[in-house]
N, C-alpha and C positions, 0 to 999 in steps of 0.2 A: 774517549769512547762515551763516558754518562755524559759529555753535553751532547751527543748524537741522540742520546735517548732521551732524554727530558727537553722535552721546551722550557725555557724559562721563564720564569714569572717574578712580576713584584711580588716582593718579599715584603710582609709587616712585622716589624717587632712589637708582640706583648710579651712583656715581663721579663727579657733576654730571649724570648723563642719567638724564633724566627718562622711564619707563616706565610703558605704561598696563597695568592690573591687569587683562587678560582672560583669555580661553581661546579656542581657536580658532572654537569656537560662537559666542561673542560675536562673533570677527571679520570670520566670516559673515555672521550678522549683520547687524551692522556696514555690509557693505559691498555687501549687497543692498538695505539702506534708502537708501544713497548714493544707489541707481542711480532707485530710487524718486524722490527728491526735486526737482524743477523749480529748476536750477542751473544757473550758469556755473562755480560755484566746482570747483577740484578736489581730490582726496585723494589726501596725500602720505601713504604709509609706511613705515618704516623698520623692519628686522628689523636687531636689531644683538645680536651675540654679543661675548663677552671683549673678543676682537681688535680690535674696532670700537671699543667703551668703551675702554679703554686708549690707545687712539688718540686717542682725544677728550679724554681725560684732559691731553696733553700740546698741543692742538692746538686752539686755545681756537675758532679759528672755525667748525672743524667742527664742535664739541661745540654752538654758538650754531645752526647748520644744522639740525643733527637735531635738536635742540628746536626746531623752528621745526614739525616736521612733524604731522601730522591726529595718526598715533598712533605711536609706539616699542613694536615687542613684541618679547620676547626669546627670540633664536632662539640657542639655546647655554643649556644646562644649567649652566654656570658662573655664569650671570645669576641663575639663580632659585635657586641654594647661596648665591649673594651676600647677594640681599635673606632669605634667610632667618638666615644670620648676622647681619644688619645690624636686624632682629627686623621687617621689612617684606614679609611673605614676599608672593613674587607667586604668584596662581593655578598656572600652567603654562608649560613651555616651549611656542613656536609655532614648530615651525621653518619658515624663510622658503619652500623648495620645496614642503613641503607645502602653505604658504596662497596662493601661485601657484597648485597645482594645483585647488584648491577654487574660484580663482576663473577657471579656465578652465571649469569645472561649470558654474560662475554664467552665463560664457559663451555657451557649445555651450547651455545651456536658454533662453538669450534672445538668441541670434542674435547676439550682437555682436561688435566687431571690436576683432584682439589685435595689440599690435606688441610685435616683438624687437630690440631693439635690445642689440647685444655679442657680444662671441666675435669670432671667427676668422669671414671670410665662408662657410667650407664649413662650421663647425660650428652655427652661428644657424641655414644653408637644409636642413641636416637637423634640427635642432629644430623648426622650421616644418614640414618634412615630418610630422617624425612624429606633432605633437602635431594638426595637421591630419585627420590618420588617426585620431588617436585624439577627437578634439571636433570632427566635421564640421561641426556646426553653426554654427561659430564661423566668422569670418573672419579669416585672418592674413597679417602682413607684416614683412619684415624689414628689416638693415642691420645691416652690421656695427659692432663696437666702435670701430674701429680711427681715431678720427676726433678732430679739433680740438673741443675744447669750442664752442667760438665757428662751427662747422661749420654756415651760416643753409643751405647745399643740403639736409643733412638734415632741418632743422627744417621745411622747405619739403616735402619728400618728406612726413614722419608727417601733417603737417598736411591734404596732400589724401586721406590713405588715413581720415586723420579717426577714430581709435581713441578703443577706450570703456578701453582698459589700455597702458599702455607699462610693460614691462616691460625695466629697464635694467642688465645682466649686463657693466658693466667692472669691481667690483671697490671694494671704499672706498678713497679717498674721492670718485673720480671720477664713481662712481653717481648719488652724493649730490649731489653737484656739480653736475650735468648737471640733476638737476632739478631741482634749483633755481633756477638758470640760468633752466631753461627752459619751467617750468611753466606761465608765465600765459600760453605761446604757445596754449594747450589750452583746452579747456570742458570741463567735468564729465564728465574723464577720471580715472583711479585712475592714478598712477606709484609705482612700485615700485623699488629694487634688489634685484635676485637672485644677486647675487656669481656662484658658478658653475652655477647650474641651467641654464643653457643647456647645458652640457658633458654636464650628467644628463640633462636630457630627447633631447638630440641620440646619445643611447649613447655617445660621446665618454667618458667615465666611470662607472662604478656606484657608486651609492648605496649606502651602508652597509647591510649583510644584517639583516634583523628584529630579533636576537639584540642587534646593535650599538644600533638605534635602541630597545629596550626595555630596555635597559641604562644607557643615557642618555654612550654613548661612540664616539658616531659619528666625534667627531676622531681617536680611536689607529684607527679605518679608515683612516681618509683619510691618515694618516701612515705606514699598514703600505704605502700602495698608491705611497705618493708623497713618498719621504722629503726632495725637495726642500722640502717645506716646516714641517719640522724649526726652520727658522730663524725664520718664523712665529711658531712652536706657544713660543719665548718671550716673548710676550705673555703668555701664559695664567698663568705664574708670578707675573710683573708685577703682574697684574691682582690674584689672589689678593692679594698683599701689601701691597696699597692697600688691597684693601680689609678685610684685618686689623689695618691703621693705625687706619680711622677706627673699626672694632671695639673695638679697645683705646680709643682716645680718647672712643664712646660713654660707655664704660663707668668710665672715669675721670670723668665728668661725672656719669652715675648716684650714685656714691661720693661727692661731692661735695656 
């Protein structure tokens, strides 16, 4: 049944994680054929940038998790300078808020209903606010982050509001986690993590200015705005050097 639902795609490996080779069109896509298809099964996706990779790099079960999901697309420009060093270039970057917001479009045009799950309880009921305001069509619900994995009152909760998206804003690898967990409690729902777009869509935060996001350096935003997470942003070194490793080890092999 999920190769009825998923189209397939080349697949890139960075760093053992395995990414699928779309564009956000595709995603689209993608993810309006979902909605199409007469299913119980659901679709998992993962946007995963440097920080995520890296992470899974050292953390062998998470790395098994996110391969486990529908698709991996990469949201962080670091991913796709990756596979292009690595001579596997990917199409595009997808960043993860954007393809949320595409699939609230998808929404608001078919009536269907969104849940938030993360954040702070006052930042989730003004993301719910706002995005409400802004996709009437839509139906939404919330709950905060702030909860036990193993938390079956929530599980209990999403399930009578009965959602065509959960959309899950704790952050890796607890996102991941949680759907995993928790997926088959669902029917031919879409789950998602969104690391902090709750924070964005609630105004809670701004989003990197135009200039930032066509530039492809939306992180030294986010770092001018919020140097606590400086300690973070050493991942992104990390990552690079891994994967100049197996650059160099390609290419010793090529030689060879």
């Amino acid at each position: 049944m999920r190769d009825q639902i998923k189209i397939k795609t080349q697949k890139v490996d960075i760093l053992g994680v395995y990414f699928d080779n779309v564009t956000m069109l595709d995603m689209i896509e993608n993810i309006k054929n979902f909605f199409y298809e007469e299913t119980v099964e659901n679709l998992f996706i993962v946007t995963a940038n440097p920080e995520i990779v890296d992470y899974a790099t050292e953390h062998v079960t998470y790395r098994q998790l996110i391969n486990q999901a529908d698709y991996i697309v990469p949201d962080g420009t670091g991913i796709v300078k990756a596979s292009n060093r690595l001579k596997t270039p990917l199409k595009r970057r997808i960043p993860g808020i954007e393809l949320m917001n595409h699939c609230m479009k998808i929404a608001n045009a078919n009536h269907q209903k969104v849940y938030l799950l993360g954040s702070t309880k006052d930042i989730v009921a003004q993301a719910q606010e706002k995005l409400q305001h802004r996709y009437p069509q839509a139906q939404f619900d919330h709950h905060h982050g702030f909860i036990d994995l193993n938390d079956e009152t929530v599980i209990k909760r999403i399930k009578r509001f009965n959602p065509d998206y959960i959309f899950v804003g704790m952050g890796f690898p607890l996102q991941e986690e949680w759907i995993q967990k928790h997926k088959h409690s669902f029917e031919h729902t879409l789950l998602m993590g969104v690391g902090g777009s709750l924070e964005v869509f609630s105004g809670e935060k701004k989003r990197a200015p135009k200039l930032f996001r066509k530039l492809n350096i939306e992180w030294v935003f986010r770092l001018l705005i919020d140097w606590r997470r400086l300690g973070r942003m050493t991942s992104i070194p990390k990552f690079m050097y891994k994967v100049l490793k197996i650059q160099r080890k390609n290419k010793k092999k090529n030689k060879n």
